[in-house]
VEXKE-24274 format. One record per residue (C-alpha): x, y, z; residue in three letters. Coordinates in Angstrom, 1 decimal, decimal comma, m for minus. Each point is the difference from the previous one (the first is absolute). Layout:
# VEXKE-24274
+--------+--------+--------+------+
:      X :      Y :      Z : code :
+--------+--------+--------+------+
:      X :      Y :      Z :  ala :
...
+--------+--------+--------+------+
//
This chain:
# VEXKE-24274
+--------+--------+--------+------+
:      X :      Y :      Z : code :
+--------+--------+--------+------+
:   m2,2 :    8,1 :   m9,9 :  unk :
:   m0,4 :    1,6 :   m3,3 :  unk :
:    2,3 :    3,1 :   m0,8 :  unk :
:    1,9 :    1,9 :   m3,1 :  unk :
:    2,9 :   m1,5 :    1,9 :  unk :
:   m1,1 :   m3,5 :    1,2 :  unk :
:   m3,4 :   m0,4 :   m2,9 :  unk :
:   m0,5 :   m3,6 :    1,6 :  unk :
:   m3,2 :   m1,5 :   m0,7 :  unk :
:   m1,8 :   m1,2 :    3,5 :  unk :
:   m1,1 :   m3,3 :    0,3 :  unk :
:   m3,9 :    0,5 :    1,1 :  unk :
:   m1,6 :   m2,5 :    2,1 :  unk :
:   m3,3 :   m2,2 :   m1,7 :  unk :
:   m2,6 :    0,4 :    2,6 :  unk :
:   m0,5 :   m3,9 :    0,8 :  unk :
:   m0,5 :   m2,6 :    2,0 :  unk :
:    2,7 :   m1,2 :    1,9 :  unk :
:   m0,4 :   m3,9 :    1,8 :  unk :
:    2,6 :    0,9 :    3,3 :  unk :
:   m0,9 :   m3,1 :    1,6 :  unk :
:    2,9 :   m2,0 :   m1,4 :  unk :
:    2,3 :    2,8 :    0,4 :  unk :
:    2,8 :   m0,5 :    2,5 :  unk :
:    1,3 :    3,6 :    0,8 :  unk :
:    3,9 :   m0,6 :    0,1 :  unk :
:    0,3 :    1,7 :    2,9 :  unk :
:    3,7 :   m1,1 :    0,9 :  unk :
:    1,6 :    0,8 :   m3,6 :  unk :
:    1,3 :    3,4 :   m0,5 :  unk :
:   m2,4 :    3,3 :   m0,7 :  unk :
:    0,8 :    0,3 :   m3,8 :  unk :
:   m0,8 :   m4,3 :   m0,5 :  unk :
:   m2,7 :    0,6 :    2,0 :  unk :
:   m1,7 :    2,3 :   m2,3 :  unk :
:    1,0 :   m2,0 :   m3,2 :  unk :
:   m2,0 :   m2,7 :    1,7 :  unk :
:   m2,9 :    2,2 :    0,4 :  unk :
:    0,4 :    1,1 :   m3,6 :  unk :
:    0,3 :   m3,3 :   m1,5 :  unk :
:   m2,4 :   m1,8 :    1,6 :  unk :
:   m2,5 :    3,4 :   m1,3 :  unk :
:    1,6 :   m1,0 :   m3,8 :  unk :
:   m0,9 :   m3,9 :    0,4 :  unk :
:   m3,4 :    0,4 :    0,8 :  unk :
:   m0,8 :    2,6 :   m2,2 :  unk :
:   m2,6 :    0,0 :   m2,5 :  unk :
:    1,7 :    2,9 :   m2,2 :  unk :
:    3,8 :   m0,9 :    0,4 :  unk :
:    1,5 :   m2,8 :   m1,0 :  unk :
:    3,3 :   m0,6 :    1,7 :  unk :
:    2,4 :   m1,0 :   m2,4 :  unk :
:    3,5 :    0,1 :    2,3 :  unk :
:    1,1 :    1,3 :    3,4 :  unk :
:    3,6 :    1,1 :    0,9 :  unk :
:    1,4 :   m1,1 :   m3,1 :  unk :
:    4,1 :    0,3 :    0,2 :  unk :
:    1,8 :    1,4 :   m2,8 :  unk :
:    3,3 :   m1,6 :   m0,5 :  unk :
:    3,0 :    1,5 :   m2,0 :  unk :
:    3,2 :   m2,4 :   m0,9 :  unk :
:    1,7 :    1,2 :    3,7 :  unk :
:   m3,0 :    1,1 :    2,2 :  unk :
:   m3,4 :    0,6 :    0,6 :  unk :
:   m1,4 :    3,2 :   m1,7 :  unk :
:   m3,3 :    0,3 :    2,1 :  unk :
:   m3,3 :   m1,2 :    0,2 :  unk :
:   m3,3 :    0,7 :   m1,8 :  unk :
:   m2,2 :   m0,2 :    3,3 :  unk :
:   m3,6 :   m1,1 :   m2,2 :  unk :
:   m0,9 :   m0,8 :   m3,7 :  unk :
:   m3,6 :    0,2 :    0,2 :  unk :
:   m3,2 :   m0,3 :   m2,7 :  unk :
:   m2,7 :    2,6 :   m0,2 :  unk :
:   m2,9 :   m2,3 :   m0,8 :  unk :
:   m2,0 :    2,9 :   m0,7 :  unk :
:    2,2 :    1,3 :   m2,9 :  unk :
:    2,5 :   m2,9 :   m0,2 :  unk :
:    3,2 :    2,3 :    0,4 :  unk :
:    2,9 :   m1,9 :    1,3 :  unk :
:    1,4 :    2,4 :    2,9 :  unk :
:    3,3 :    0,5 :    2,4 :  unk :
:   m0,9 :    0,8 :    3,3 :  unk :
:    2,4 :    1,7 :    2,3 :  unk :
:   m1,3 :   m0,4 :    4,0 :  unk :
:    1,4 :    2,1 :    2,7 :  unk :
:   m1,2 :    0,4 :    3,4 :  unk :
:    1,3 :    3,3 :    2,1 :  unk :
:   m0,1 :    1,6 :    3,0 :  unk :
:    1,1 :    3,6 :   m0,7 :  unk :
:    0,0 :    3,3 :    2,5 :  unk :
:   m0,6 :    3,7 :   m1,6 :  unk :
:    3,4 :    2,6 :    0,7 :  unk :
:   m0,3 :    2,5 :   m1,8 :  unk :
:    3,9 :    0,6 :    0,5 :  unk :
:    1,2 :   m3,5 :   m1,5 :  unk :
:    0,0 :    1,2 :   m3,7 :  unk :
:   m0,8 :    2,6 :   m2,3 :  unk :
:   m2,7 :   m2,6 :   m1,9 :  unk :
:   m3,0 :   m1,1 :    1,2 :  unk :
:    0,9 :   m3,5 :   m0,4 :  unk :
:    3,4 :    0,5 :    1,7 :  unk :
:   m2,0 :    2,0 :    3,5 :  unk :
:   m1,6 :   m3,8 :    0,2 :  unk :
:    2,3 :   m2,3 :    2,6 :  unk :
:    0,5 :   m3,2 :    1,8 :  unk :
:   m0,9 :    0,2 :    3,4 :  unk :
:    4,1 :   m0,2 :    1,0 :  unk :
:    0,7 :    2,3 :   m3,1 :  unk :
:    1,7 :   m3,0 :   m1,9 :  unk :
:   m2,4 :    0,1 :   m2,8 :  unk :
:   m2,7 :    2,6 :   m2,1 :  unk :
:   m2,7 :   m0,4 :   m2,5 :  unk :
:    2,7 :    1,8 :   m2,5 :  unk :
:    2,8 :   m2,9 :    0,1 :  unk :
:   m2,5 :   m2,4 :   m1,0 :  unk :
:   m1,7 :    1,6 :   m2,3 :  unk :
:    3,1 :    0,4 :   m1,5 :  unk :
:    0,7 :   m3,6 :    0,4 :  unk :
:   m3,1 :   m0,6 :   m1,9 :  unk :
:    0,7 :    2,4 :   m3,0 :  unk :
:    3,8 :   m1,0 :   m0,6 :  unk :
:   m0,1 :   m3,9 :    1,1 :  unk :
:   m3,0 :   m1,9 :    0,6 :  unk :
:   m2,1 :    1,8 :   m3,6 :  unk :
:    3,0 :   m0,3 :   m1,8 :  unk :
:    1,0 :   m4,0 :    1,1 :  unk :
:   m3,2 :   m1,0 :   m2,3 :  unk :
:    1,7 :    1,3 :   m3,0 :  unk :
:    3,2 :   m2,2 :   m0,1 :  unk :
:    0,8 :   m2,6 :   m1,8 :  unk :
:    0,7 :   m2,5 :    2,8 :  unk :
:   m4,0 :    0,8 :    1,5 :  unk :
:   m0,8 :   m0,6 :   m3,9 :  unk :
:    1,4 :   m3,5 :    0,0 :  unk :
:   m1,2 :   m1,0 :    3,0 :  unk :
:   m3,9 :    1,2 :   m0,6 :  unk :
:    0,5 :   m2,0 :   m3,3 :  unk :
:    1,2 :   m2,9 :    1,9 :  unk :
:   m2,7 :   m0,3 :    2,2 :  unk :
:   m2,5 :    0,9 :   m2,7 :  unk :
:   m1,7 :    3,5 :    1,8 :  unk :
:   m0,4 :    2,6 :   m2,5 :  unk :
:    2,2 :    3,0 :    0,7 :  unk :
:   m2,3 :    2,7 :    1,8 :  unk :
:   m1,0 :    3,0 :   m2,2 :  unk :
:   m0,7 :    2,4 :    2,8 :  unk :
:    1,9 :    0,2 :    3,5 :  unk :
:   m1,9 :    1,1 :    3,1 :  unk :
:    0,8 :    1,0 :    3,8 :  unk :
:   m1,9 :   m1,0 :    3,1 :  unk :
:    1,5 :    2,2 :    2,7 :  unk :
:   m1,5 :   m0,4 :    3,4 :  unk :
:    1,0 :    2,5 :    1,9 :  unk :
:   m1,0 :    1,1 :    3,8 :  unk :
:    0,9 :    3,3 :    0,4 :  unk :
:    0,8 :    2,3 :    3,2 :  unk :
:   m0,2 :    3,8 :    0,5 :  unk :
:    1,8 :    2,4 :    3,0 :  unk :
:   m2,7 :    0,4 :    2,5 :  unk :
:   m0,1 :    3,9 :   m1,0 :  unk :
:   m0,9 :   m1,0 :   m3,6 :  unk :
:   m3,6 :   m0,4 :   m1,7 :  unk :
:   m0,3 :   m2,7 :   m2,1 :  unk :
:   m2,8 :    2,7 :   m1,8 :  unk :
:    3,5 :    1,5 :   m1,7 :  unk :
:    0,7 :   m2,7 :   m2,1 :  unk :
:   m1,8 :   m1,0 :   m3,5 :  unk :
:   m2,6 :   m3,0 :    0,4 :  unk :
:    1,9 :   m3,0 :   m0,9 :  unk :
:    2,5 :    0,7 :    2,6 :  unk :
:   m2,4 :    0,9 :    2,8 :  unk :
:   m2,0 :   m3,8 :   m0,8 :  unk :
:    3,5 :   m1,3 :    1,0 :  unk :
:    0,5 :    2,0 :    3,4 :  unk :
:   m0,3 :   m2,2 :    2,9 :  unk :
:    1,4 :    1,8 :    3,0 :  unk :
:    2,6 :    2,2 :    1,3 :  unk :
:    3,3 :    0,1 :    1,1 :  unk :
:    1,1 :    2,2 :    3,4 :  unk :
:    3,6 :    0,6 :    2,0 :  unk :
:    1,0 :   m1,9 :    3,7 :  unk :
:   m1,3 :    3,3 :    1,3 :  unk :
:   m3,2 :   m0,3 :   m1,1 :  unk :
:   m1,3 :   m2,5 :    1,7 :  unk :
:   m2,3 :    0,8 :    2,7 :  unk :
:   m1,2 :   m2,6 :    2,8 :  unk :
:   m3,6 :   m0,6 :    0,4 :  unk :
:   m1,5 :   m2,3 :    2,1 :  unk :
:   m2,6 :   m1,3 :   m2,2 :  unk :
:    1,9 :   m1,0 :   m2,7 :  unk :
:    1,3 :   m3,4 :   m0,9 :  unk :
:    2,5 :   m0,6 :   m2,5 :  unk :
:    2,0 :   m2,8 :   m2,5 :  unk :
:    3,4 :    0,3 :   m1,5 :  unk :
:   m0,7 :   m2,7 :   m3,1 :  unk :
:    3,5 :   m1,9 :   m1,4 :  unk :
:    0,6 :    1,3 :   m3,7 :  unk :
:   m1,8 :   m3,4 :   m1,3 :  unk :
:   m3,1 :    1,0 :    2,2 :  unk :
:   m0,4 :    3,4 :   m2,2 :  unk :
:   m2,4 :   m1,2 :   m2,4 :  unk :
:   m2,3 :   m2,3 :    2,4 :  unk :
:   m3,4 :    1,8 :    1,0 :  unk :
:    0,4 :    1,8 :    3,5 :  unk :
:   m2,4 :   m2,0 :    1,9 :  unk :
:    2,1 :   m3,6 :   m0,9 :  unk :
:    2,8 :    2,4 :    2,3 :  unk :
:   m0,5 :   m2,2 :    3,5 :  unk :
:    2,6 :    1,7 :    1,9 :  unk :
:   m1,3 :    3,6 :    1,4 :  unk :
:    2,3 :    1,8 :    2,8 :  unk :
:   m0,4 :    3,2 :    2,1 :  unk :
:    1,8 :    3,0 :   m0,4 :  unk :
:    2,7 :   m0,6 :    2,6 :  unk :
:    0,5 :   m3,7 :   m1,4 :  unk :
:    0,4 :    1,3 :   m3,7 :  unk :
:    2,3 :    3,2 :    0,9 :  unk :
:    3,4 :   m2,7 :    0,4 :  unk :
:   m1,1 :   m1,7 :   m3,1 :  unk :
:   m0,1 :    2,6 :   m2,3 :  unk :
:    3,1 :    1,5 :    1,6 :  unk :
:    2,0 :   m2,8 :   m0,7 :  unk :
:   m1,1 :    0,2 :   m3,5 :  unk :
:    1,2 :    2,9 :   m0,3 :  unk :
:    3,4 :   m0,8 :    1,3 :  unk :
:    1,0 :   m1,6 :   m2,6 :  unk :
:   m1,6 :    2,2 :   m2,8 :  unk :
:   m3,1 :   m1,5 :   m0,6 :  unk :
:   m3,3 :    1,9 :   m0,4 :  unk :
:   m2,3 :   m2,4 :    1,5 :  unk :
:   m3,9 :   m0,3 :   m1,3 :  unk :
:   m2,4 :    0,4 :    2,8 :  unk :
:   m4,3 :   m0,2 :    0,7 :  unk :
:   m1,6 :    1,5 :    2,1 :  unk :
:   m3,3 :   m0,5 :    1,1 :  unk :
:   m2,8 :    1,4 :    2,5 :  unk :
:   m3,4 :   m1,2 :    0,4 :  unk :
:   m1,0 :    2,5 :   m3,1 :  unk :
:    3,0 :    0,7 :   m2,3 :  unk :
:    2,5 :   m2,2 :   m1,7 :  unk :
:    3,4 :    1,3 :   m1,7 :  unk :
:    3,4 :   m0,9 :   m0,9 :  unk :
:    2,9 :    2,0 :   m0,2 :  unk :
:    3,8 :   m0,3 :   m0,4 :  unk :
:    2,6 :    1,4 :    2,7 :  unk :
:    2,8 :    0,9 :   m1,8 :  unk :
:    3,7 :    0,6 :    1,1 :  unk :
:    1,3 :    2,4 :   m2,2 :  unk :
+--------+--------+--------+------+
//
């Protein structure tokens, strides 16, 4: 994400070699731990970065100030950088905000891409310039970053009716799926689908083991819905495979 309002540097992937044979996917812990996993396990066996410190709390006299998610060295250039890592799920509605950033949601509207990039500019940046994160960095001995980067990971949804050609290339590499009313759902026979648990979003579809018919899935997403929850579903025939939210708003 790099704007005249938000002009965050990106944190680019090195194209390397990653060992994931020792990697245990922690597929119990919550969505956003399981992505710092995946992220830090990328930083300790890279050959560019050198990770210096993850989730580093910032303590003030009364309480905690926040946390620097990754101090990392570029081995290429040997910067010392901050890393800020988010992981999102956010639907396109054209009629949540008058921003781009703001028409970006949560799937059950409680979130957008604008509140944290906001979050970014006004608290997480700005937490490397105190004093108290000064101290500390000296404490520990890591030299205080010189550049501050963000690695957003975002998996992004459209309304069935909207092309994804409408939107400028960076967001279009992100767009994933769509998003479609109750209504919308049409039965078909020869279609099997999966309604994945929130810490199930990021594993590959074909580790999804438990496939139902049309008639068996209708109750679950239903109930979902009840209680104002978009739920996630795949959807699968013997030639196509897709995802898409079914929202409740």
């Amino acid at each position: 994400m790099n704007s005249e309002k938000y002009p965050f540097k990106n944190f680019v992937f090195s194209a390397e070699n990653i060992d994931k044979s020792n990697f245990i996917f922690p597929k119990d812990s919550v969505l956003g731990l399981q992505a710092e996993a995946c992220f830090e396990a990328y930083l300790k066996q890279s050959k560019n970065f050198e990770l210096l410190a993850a989730n580093l709390q910032i303590h003030g006299e009364k309480q905690t100030l926040g946390e620097l998610d990754y101090i990392v060295r570029n081995l290429q250039t040997d910067e010392v950088l901050h890393i800020e890592l988010a992981c999102k799920f956010y639907l396109y509605d054209e009629n949540a905000g008058e921003s781009e950033e703001q028409k970006w949601i949560g799937p059950n509207r409680k979130d957008s891409l604008y509140e944290k990039l906001e979050k970014v500019k006004h608290k997480q940046f700005p937490l490397l310039q105190t004093s108290e994160t000064s101290n500390l960095l000296a404490s520990l001995e890591i030299p205080k970053p010189t550049s501050q980067e963000l690695c957003l990971k975002a998996f992004l949804f459209l309304p069935k009716e909207l092309s994804a050609e409408t939107f400028p290339k960076h967001i279009k590499e992100c767009i994933v799926g769509h998003y479609l009313k109750p209504e919308d759902l049409v039965e078909n026979v020869d279609v099997h689908y999966a309604i994945p648990s929130k810490k199930e979003w990021l594993l590959p579809i074909n580790l999804i083991t438990q496939w139902y018919s049309f008639s068996e899935i209708k109750p679950l997403i239903d109930a979902q819905l009840r209680l104002k929850k978009s739920p996630l579903i795949y959807r699968k025939t013997p030639h196509k495979l897709e995802r898409f939210f079914v929202v409740w708003w």
